[in-house]
C-alpha positions in Angstrom: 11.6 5.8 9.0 9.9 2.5 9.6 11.3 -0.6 7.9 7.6 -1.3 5.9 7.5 2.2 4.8 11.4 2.2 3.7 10.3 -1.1 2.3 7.7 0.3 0.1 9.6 3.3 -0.8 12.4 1.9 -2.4 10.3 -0.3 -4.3 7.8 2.4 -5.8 11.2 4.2 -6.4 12.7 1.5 -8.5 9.9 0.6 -10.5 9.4 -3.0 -8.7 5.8 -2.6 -7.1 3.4 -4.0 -9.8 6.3 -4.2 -12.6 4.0 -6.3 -15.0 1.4 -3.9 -16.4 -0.9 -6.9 -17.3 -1.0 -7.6 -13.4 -0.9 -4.0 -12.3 -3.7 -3.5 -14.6 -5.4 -6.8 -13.1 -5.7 -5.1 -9.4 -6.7 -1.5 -10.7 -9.8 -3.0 -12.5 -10.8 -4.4 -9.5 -10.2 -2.0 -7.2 -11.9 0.5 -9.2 -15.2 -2.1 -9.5 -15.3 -2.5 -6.0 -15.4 1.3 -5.3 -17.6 1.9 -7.9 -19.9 -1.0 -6.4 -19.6 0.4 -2.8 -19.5 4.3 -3.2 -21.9 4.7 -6.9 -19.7 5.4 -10.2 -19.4 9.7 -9.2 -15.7 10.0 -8.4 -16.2 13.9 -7.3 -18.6 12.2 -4.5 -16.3 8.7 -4.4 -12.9 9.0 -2.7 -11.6 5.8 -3.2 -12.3 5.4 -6.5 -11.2 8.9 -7.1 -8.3 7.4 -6.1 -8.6 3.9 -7.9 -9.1 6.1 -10.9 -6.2 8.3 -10.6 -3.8 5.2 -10.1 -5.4 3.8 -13.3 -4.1 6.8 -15.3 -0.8 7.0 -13.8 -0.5 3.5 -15.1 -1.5 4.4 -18.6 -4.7 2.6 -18.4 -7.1 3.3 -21.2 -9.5 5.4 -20.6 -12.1 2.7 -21.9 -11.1 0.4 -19.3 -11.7 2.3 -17.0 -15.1 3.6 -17.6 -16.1 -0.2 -18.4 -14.5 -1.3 -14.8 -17.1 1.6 -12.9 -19.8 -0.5 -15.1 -19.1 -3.3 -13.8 -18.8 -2.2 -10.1 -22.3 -0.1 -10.7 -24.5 -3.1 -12.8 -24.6 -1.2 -15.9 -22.1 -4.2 -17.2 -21.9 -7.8 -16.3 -19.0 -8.7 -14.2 -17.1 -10.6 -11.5 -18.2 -10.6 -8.0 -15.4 -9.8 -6.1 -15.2 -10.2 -2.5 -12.6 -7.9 0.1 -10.8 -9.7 2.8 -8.2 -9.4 5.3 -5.6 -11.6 7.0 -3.8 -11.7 9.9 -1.1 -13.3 10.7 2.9 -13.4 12.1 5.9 -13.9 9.8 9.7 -14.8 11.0 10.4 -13.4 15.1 6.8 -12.9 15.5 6.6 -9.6 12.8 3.1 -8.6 12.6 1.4 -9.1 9.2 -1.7 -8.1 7.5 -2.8 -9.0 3.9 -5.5 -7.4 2.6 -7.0 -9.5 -0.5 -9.5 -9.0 -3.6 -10.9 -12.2 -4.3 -13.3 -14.1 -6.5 -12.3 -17.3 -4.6 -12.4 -17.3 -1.0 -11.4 -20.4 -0.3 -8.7 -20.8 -2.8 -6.9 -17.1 -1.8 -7.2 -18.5 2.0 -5.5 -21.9 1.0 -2.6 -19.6 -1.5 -1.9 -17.5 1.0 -1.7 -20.2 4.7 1.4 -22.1 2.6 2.8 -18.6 1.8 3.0 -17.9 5.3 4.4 -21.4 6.1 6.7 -21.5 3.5 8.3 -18.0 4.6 8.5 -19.4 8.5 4.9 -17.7 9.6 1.7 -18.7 10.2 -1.9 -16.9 10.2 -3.9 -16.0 12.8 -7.1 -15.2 14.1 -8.8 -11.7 12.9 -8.1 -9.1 15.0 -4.4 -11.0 16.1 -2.2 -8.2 15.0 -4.2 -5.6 14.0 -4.4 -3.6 17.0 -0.6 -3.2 16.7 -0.7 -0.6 13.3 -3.0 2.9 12.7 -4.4 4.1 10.0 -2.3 6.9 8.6 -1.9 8.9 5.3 1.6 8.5 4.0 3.5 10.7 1.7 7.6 9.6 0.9 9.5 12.9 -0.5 13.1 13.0 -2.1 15.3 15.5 0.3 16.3 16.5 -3.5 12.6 17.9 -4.3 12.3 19.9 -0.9 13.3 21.2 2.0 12.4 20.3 5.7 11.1 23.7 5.6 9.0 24.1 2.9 7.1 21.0 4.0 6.9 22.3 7.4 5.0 25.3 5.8 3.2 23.3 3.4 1.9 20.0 4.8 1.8 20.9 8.2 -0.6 23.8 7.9 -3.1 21.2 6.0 -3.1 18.8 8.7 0.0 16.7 8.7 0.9 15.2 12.0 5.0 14.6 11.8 7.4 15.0 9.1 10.4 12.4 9.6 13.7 13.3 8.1 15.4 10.3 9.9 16.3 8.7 6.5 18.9 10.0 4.4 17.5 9.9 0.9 13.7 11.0 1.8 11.4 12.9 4.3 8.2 10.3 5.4 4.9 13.0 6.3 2.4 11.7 7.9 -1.0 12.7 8.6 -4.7 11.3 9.5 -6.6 9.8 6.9 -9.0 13.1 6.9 -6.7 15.2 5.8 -4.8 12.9 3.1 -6.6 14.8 0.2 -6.0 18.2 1.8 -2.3 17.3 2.5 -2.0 16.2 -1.5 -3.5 18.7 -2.6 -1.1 21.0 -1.0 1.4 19.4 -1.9 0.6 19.5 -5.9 0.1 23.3 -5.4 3.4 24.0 -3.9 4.8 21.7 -6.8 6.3 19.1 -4.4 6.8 16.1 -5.8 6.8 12.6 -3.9 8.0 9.2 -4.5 4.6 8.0 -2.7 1.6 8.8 -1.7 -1.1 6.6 0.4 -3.6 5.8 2.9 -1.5 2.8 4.9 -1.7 0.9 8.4 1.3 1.9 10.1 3.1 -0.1 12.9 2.9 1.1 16.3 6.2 -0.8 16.9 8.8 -2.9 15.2 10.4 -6.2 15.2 14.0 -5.6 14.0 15.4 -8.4 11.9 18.6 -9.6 10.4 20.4 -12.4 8.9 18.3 -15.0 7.9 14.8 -13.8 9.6 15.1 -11.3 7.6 15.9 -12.4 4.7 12.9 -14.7 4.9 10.8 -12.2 6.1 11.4 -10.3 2.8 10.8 -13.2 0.5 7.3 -13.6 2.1 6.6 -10.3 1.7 7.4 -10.6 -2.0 5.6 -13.4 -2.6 2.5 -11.6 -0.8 2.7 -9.0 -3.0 3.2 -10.7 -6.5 -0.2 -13.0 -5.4 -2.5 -11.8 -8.2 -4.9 -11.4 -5.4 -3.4 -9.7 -2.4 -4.1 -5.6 -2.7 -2.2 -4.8 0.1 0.6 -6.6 2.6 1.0 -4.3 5.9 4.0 -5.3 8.4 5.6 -4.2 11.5 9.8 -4.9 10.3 12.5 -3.6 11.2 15.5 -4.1 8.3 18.2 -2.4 7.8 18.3 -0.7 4.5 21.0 -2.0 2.9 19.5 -5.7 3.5 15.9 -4.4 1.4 17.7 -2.6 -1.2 19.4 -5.7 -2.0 16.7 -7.7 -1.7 14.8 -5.7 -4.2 17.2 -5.6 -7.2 
């Protein structure tokens, strides 16, 4: 399993990613505006804010701000206008990094986000620096305890998953194109499979592995990414060993 993915596993599994609902609830509403602003306010016809909306309820979001978020995104309400960027950029040993950010403030995210790096031993880079070093892949993390190798051979495979690593000794990591993410979900709620996660990500086409104090800074910038009100996403191509992230997450 890749370090970024273990990385994001354990933390969805211990309750760390977007711990403060006020803040969680913060990047929902605007994810939600901006897919209602770019795709109309239909989810059945909107995938991504299908899937705004379906993060929204498994945070307890009232339903109320929710509908008044789609307003917002469609013009029916008055509302912040949000703009969606990404940075690229390298953090300790040259790891590749990408932030993807919802902003109201352009130049104030670019400014939060340069010392970040800086702080952390990294620096940002020109658009397109790393990117051509992760794919776009749907991402599912499963406890071992929830299913077999073989039921999710049976299962996902059959609706288009590409690989199902079992490398790790706590979870299975499926993988598939971005197509087939809702296909592959849906599957998997039918057969009753539970999972620990479940996205569309950018994953590494190779690693940088890290340890000692790279590491350990490479971690703290990517926790200070993520806690930035107005970073969505933080993508990166570490390798750490597990016992290093787990005890950097507690």
């Amino acid at each position: 399993m890749s370090g970024h993915s273990r990385w994001a596993g354990i933390k969805h599994k211990k309750g760390l990613i977007d711990a403060k609902r006020g803040k969680s609830f913060t990047r929902i509403v605007r994810e939600i505006t901006i897919a209602a602003k770019i795709g109309g306010g239909k989810p059945e016809s909107n995938p991504r804010l299908r899937k705004a909306m379906d993060d929204a309820r498994e945070a307890n979001m009232p339903a109320d701000n929710i509908k008044k978020a789609i307003q917002r995104g469609t013009g029916e309400l008055p509302g912040v206008n949000y703009e969606e960027l990404v940075y690229e950029g390298y953090g300790p040993s040259g790891v590749a990094v990408i932030v993807e950010v919802t902003t109201d403030s352009k130049n104030r995210t670019a400014g939060e986000i340069r010392r970040a790096f800086s702080l952390h031993g990294g620096n940002l880079g020109e658009t397109g620096s790393v990117g051509w070093m992760f794919a776009s892949k749907g991402i599912f993390v499963i406890e071992k305890s929830k299913a077999t190798e073989d039921q999710l051979m049976n299962v996902a495979l059959d609706a288009g998953a590409e690989d199902i690593n079992s490398d790790d000794a706590e979870v299975f990591e499926v993988t598939c194109p971005p197509a087939d993410f809702e296909k592959v979900k849906k599957a998997l709620e039918s057969a009753s499979i539970p999972w620990v996660s479940a996205e569309v990500t950018m994953l590494p086409k190779n690693y940088v592995k890290l340890s000692g104090a790279a590491a350990t800074s490479m971690l703290a910038l990517m926790n200070e990414l993520e806690e930035h009100d107005d970073v969505k996403t933080v993508y990166a191509n570490f390798d750490i060993p597990k016992e290093i992230i787990e005890a950097s997450a507690k």
